[in-house]
OpenMM code with the backbone's topology and positions (N, CA, C; nanometers):
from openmm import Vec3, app, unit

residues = "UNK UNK UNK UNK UNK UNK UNK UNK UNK UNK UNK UNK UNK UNK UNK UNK UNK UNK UNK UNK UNK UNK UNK UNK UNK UNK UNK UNK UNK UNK UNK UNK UNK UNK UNK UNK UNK UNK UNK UNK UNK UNK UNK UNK UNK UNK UNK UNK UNK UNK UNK UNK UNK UNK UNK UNK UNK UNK UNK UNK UNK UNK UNK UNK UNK UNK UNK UNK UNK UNK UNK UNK UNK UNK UNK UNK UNK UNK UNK UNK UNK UNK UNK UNK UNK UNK UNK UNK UNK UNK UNK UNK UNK UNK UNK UNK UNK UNK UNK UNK UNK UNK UNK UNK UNK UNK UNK UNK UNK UNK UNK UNK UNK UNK UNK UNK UNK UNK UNK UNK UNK UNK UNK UNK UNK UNK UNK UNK UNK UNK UNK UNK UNK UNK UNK UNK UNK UNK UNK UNK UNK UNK UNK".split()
positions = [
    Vec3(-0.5478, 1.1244, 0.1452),
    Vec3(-0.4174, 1.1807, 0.1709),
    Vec3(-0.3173, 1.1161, 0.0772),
    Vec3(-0.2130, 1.2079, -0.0110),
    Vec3(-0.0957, 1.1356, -0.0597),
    Vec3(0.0280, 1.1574, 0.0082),
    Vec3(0.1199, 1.1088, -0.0583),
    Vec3(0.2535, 1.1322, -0.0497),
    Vec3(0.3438, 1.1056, -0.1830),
    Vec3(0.4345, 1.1684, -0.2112),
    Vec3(0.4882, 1.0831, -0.3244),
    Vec3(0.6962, 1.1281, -0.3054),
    Vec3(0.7447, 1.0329, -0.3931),
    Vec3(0.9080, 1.0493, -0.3793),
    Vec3(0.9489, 1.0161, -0.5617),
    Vec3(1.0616, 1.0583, -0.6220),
    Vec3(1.0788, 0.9979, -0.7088),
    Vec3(1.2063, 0.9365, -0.6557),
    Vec3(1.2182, 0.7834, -0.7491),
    Vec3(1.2829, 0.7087, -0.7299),
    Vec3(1.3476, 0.6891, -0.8479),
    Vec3(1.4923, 0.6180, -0.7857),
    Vec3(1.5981, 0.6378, -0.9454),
    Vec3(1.5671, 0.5134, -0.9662),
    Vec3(1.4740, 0.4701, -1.0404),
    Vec3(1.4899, 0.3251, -1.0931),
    Vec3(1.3362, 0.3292, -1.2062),
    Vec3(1.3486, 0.2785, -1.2998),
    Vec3(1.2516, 0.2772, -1.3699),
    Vec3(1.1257, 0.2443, -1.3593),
    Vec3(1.0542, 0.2771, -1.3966),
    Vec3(0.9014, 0.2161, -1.3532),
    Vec3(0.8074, 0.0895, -1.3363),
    Vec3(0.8893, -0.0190, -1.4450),
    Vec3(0.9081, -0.1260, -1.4271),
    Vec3(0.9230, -0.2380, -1.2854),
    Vec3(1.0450, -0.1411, -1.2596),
    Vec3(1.1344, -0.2410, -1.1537),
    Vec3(1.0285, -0.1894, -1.0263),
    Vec3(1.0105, -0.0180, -1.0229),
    Vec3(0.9021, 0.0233, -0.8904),
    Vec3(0.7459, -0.0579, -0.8968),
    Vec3(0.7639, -0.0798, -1.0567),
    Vec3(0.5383, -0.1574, -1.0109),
    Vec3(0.5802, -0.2879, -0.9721),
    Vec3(0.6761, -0.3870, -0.9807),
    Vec3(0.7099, -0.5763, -0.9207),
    Vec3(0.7546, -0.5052, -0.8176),
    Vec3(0.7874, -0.4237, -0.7486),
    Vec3(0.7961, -0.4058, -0.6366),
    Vec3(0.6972, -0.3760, -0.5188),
    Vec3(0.6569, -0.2735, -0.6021),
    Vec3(0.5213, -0.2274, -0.4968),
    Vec3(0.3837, -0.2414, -0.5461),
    Vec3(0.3621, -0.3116, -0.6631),
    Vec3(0.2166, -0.4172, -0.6895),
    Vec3(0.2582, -0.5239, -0.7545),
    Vec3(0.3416, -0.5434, -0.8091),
    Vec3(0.3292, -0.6865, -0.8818),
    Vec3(0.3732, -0.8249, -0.7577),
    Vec3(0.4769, -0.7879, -0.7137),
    Vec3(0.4823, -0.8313, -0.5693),
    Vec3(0.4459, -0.7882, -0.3945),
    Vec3(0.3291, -0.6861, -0.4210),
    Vec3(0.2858, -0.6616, -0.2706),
    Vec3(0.2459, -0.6693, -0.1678),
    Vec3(0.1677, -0.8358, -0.1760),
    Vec3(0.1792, -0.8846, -0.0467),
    Vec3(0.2708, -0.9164, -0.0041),
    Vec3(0.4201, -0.9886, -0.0875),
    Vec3(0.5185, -1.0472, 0.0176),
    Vec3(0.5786, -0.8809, 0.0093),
    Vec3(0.6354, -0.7723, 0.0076),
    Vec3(0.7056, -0.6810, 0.0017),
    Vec3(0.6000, -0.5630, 0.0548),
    Vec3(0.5306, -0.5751, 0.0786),
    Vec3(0.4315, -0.4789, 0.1918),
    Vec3(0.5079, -0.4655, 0.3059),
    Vec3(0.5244, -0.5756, 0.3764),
    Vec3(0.5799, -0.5806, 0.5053),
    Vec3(0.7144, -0.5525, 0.5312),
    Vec3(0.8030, -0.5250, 0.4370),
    Vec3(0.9192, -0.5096, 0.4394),
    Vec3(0.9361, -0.3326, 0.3936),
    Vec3(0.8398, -0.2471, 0.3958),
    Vec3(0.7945, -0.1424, 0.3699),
    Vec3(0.7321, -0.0667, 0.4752),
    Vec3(0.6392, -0.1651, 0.5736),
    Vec3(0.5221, -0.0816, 0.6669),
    Vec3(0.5499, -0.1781, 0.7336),
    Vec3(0.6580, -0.1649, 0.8708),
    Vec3(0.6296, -0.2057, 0.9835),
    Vec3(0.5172, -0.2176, 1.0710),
    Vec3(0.4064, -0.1779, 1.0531),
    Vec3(0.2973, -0.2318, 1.0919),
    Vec3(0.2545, -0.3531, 1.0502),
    Vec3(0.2425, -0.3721, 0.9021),
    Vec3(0.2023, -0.4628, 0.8358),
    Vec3(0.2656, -0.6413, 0.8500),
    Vec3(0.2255, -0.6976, 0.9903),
    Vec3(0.3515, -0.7965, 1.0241),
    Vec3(0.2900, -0.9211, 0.9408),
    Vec3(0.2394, -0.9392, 0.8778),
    Vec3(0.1917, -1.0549, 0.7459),
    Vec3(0.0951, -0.9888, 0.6347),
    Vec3(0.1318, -1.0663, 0.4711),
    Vec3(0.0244, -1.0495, 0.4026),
    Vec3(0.0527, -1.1987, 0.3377),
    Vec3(-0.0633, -1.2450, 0.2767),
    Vec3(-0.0619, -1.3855, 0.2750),
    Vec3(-0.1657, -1.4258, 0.1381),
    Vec3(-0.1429, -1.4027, 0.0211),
    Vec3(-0.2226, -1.4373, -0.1044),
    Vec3(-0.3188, -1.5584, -0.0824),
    Vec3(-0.4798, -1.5246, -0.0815),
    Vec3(-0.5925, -1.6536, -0.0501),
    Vec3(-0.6120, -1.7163, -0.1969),
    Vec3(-0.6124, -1.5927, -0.2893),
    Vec3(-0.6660, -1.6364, -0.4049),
    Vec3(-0.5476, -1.6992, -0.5635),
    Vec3(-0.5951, -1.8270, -0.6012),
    Vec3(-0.4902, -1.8488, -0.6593),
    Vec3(-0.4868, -1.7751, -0.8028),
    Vec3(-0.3427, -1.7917, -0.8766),
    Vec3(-0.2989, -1.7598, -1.0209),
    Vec3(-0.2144, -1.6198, -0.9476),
    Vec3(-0.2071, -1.5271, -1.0421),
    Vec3(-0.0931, -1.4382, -1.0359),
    Vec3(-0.1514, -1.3188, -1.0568),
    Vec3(-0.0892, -1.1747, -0.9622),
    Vec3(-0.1829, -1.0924, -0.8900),
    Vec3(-0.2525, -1.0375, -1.0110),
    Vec3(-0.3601, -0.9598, -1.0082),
    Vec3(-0.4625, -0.9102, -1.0749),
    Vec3(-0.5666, -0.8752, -1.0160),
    Vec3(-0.6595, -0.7848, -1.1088),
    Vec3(-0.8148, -0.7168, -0.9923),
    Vec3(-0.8486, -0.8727, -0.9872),
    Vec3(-0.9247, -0.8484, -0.8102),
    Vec3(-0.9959, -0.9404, -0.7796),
    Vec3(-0.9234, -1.0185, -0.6913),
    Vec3(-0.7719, -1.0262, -0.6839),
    Vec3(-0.7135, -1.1027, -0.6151),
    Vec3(-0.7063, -1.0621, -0.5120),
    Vec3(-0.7069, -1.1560, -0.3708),
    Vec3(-0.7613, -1.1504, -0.2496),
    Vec3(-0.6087, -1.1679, -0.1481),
    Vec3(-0.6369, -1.1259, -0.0428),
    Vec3(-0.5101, -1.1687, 0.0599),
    Vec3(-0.5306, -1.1101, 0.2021),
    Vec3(-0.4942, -1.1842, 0.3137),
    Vec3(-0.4914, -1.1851, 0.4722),
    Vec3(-0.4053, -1.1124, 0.4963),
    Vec3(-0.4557, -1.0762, 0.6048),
    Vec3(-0.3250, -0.9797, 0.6529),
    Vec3(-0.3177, -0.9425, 0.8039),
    Vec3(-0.2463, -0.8992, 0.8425),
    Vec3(-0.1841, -0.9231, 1.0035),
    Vec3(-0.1778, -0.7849, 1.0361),
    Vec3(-0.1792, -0.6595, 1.0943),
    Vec3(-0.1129, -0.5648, 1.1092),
    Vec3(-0.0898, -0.5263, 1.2775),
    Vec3(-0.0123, -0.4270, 1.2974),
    Vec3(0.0057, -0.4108, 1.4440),
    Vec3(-0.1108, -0.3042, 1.4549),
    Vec3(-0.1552, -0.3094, 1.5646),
    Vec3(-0.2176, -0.1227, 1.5902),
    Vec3(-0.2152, -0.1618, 1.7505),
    Vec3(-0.1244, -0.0570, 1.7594),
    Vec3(-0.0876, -0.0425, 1.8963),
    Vec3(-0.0054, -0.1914, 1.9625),
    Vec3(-0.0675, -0.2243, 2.0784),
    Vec3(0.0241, -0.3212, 2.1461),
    Vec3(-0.0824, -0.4676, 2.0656),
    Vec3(-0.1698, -0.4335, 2.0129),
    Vec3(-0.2464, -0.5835, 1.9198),
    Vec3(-0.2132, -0.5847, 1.8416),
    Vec3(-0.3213, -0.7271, 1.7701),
    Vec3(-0.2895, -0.7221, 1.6217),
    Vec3(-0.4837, -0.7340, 1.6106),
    Vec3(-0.4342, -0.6912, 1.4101),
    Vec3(-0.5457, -0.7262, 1.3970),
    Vec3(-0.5578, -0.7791, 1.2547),
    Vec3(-0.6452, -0.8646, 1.2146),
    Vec3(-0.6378, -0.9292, 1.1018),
    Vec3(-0.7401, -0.9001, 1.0099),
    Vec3(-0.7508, -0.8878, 0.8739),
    Vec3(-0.7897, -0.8183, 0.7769),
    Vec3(-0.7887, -0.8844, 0.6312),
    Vec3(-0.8446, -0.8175, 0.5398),
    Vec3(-0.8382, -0.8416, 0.4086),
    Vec3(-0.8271, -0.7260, 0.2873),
    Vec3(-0.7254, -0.7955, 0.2202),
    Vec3(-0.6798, -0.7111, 0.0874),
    Vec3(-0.7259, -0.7417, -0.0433),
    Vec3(-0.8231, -0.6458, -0.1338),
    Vec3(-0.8585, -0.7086, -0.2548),
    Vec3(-0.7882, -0.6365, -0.3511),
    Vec3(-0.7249, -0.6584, -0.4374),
    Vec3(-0.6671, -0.5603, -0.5513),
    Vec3(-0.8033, -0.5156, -0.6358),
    Vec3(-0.8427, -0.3779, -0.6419),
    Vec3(-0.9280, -0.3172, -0.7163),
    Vec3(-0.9020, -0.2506, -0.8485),
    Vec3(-0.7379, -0.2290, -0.9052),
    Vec3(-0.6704, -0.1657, -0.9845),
    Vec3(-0.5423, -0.2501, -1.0115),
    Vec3(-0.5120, -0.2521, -1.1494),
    Vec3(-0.3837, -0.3056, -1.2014),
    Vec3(-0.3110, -0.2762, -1.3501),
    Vec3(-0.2687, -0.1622, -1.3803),
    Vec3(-0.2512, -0.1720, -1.4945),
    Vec3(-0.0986, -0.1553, -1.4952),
    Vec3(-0.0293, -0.2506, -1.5188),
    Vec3(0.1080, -0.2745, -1.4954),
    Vec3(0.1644, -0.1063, -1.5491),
    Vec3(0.2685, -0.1334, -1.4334),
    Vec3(0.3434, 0.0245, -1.4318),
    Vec3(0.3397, 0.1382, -1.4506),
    Vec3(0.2005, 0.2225, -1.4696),
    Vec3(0.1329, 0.3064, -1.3829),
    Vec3(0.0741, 0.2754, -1.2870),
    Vec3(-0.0679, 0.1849, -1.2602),
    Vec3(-0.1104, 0.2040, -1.1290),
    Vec3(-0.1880, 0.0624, -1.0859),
    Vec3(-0.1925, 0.0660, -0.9220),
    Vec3(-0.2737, -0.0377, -0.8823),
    Vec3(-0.3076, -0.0426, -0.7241),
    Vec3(-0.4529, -0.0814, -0.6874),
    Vec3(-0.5122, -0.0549, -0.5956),
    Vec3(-0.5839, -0.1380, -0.5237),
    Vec3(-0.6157, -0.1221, -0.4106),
    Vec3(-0.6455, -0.2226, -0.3211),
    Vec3(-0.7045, -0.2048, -0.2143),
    Vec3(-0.8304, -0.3008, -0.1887),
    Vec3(-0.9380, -0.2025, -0.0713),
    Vec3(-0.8883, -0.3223, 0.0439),
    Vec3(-0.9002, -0.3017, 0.1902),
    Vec3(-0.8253, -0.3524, 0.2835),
    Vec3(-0.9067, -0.3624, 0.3902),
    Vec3(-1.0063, -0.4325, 0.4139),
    Vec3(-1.0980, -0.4363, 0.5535),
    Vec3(-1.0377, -0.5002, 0.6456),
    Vec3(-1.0491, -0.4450, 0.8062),
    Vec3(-1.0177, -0.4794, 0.9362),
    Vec3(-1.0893, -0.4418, 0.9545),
    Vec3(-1.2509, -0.5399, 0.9840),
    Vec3(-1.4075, -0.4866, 1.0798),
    Vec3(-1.4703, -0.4259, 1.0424),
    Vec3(-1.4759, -0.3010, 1.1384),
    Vec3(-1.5770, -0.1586, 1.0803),
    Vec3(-1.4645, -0.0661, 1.0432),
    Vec3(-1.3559, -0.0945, 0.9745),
    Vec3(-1.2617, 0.0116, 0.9377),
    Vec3(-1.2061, -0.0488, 0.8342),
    Vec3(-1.1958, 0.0346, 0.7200),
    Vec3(-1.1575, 0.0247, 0.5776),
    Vec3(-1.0729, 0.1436, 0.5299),
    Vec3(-1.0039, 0.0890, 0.4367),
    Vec3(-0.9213, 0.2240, 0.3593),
    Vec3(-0.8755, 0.1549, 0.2169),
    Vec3(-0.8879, 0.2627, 0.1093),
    Vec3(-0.8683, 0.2073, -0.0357),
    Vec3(-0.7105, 0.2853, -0.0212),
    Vec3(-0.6171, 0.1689, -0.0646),
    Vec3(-0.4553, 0.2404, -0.0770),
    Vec3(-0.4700, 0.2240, -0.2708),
    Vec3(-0.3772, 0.3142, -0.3329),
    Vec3(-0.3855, 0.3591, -0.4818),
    Vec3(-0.1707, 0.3362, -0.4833),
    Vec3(-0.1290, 0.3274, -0.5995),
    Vec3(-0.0239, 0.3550, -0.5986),
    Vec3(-0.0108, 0.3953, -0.7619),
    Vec3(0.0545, 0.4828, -0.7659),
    Vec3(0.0552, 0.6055, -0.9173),
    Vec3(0.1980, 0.5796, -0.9537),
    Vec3(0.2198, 0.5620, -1.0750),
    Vec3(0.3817, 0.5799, -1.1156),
    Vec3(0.3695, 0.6295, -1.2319),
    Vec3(0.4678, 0.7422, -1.2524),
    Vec3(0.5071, 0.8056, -1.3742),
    Vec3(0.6815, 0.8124, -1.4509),
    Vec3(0.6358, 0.8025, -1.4956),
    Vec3(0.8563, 0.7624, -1.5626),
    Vec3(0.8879, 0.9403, -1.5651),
    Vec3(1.0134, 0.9429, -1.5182),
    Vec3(1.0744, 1.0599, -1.4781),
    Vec3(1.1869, 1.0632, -1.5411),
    Vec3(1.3045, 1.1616, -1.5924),
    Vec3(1.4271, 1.1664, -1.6458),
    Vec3(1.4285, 1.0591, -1.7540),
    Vec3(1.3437, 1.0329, -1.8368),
    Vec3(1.3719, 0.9756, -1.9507),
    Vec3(1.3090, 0.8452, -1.9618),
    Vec3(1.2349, 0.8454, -1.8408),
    Vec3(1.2032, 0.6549, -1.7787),
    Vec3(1.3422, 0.6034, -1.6939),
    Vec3(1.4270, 0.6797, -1.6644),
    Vec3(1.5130, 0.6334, -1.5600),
    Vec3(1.4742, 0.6366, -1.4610),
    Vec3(1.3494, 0.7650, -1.3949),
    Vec3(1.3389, 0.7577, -1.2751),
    Vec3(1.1907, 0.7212, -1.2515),
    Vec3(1.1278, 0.7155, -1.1495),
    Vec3(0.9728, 0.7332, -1.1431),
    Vec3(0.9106, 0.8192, -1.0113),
    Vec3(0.8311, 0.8827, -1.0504),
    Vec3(0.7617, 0.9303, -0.9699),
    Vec3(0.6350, 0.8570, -0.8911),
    Vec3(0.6914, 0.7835, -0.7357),
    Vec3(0.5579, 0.7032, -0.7150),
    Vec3(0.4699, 0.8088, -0.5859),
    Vec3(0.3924, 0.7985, -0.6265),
    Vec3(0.2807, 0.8276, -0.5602),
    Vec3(0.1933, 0.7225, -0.4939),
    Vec3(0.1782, 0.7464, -0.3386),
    Vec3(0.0989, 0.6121, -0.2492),
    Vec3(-0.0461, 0.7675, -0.2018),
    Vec3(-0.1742, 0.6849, -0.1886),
    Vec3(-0.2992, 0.7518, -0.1509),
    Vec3(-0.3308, 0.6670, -0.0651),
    Vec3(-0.4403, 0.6935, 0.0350),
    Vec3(-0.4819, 0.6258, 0.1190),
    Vec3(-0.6334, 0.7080, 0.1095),
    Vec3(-0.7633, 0.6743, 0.1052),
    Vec3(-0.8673, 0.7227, 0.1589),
    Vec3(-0.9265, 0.5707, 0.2420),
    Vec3(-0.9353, 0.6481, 0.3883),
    Vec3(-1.0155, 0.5804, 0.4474),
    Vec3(-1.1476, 0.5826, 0.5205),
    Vec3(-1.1983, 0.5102, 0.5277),
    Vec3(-1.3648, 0.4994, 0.5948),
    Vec3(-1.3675, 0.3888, 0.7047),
    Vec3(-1.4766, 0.4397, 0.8087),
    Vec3(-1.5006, 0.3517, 0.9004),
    Vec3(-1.6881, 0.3916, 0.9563),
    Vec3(-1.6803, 0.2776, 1.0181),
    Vec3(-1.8459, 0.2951, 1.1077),
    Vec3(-1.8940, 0.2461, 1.2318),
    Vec3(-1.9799, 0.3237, 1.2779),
    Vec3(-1.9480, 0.2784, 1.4301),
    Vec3(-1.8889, 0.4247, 1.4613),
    Vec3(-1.8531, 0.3434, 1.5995),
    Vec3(-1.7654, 0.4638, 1.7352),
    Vec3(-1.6298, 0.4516, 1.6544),
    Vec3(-1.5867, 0.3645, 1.5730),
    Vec3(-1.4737, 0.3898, 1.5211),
    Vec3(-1.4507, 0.5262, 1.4580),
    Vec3(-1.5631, 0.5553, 1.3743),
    Vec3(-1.5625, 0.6740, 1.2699),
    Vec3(-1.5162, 0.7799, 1.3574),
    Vec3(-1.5444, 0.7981, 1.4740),
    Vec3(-1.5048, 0.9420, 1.5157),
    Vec3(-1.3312, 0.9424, 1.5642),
    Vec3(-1.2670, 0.7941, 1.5154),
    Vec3(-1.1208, 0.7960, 1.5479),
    Vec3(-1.0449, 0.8238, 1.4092),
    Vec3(-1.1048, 0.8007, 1.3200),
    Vec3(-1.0489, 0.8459, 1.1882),
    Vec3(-0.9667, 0.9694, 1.1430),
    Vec3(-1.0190, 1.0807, 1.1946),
    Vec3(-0.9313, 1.2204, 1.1890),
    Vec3(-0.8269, 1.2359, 1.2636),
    Vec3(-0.8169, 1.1470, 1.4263),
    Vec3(-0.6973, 1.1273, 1.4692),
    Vec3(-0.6193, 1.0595, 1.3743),
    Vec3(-0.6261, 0.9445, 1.3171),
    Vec3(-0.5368, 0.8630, 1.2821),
    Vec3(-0.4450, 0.9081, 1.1255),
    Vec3(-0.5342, 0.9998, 1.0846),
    Vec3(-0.4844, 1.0782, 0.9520),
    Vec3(-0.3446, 1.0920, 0.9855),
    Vec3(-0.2872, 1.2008, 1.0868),
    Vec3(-0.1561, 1.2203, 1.0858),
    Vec3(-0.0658, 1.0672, 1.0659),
    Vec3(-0.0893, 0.9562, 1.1583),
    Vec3(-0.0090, 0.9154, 1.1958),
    Vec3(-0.0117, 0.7905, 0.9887),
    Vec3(-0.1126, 0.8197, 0.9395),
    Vec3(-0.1275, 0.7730, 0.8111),
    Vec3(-0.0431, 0.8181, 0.7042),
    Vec3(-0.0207, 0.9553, 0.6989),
    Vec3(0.0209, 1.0165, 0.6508),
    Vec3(0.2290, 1.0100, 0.6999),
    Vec3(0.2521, 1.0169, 0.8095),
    Vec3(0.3901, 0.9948, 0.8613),
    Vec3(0.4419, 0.8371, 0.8356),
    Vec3(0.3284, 0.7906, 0.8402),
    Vec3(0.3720, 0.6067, 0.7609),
    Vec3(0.4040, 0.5730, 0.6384),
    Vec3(0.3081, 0.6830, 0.5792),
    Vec3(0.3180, 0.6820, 0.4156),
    Vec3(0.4602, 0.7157, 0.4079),
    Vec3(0.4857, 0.8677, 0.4347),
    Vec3(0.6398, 0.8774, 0.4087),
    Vec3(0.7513, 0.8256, 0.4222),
    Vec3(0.7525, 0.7591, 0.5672),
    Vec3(0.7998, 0.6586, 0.6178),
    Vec3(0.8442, 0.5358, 0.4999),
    Vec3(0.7312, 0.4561, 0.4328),
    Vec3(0.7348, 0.3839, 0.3653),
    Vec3(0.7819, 0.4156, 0.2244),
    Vec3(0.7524, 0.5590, 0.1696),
    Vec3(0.8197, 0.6197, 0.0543),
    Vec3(0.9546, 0.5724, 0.0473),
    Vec3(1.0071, 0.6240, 0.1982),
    Vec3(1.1889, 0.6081, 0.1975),
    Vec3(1.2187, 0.4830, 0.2072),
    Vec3(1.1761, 0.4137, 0.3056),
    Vec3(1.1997, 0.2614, 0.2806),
    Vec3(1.2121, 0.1884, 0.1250),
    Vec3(1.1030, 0.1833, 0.0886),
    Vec3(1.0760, 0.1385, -0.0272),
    Vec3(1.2344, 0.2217, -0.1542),
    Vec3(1.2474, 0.3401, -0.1781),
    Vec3(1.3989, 0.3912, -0.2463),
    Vec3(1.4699, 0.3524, -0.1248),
    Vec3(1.4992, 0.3144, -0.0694),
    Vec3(1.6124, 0.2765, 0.0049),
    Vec3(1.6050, 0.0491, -0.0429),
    Vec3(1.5159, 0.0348, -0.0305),
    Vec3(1.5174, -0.0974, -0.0903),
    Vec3(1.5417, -0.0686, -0.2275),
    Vec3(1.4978, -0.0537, -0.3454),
    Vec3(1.5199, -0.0156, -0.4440),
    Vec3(1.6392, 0.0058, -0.5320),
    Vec3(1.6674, 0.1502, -0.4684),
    Vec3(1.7570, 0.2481, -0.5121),
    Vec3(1.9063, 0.1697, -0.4754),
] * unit.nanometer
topology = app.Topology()
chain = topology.addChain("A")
for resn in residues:
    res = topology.addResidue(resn, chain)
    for name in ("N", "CA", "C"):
        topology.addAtom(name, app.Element.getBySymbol(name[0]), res)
């Protein structure tokens, strides 16, 4: 599933926002997301690792983030295990109005196994209403 918004700010300033700095600025984006916490040292890149906290429902549950993609200011990606439930998030940027603006694009494909798998098609909507959710947040931090 995507979503995407363009944002008035260059493409630059949108990738240190939403990959060059995304564990600490995740959470200030996806109220679910109530910690992310860098395990692995030096400065982000594939391979780099990080903890993470999220709400689901009235729990929490704790998890891991690997960056799988990074190519500064187009794109970068990151696979995210909690248990038997996984999802690869992608983030796309394209320079818009001259490189003044950008077009970001957030993806989510997720997988699970187990009795979980058959909760997956529920949870699409509410994946998809977060994403957007977080689109606006994120140009509202920004912008």
């Amino acid at each position: 599933m995507k979503a995407e918004k363009v944002l008035r700010c260059p493409p630059p300033t949108v990738f240190d926002f939403v990959a060059t700095h995304h564990f600490e600025n995740h959470p200030k984006w996806d109220p679910d997301v109530l910690e992310m916490r860098q395990t692995s040292p030096g400065t982000l890149g594939v391979g780099t690792r990080a903890d993470l906290v999220r709400r689901q429902g009235s729990r929490q549950v704790e998890g891991t983030a690997t960056v799988t993609e990074y190519e500064p200011d187009k794109s970068a990606a990151w696979d995210v295990q909690f248990g038997p439930f996984g999802l690869h998030q992608r983030v796309e940027l394209a320079p818009e109005q001259g490189g003044a603006a950008t077009l970001l694009r957030l993806s989510i494909e997720t997988r699970a196994s187990g009795p979980l798998k058959l909760m997956v098609p529920l949870l699409r909507s509410r994946f998809r209403k977060t994403m957007e959710q977080s689109l606006a947040t994120i140009a509202s931090l920004l912008e």
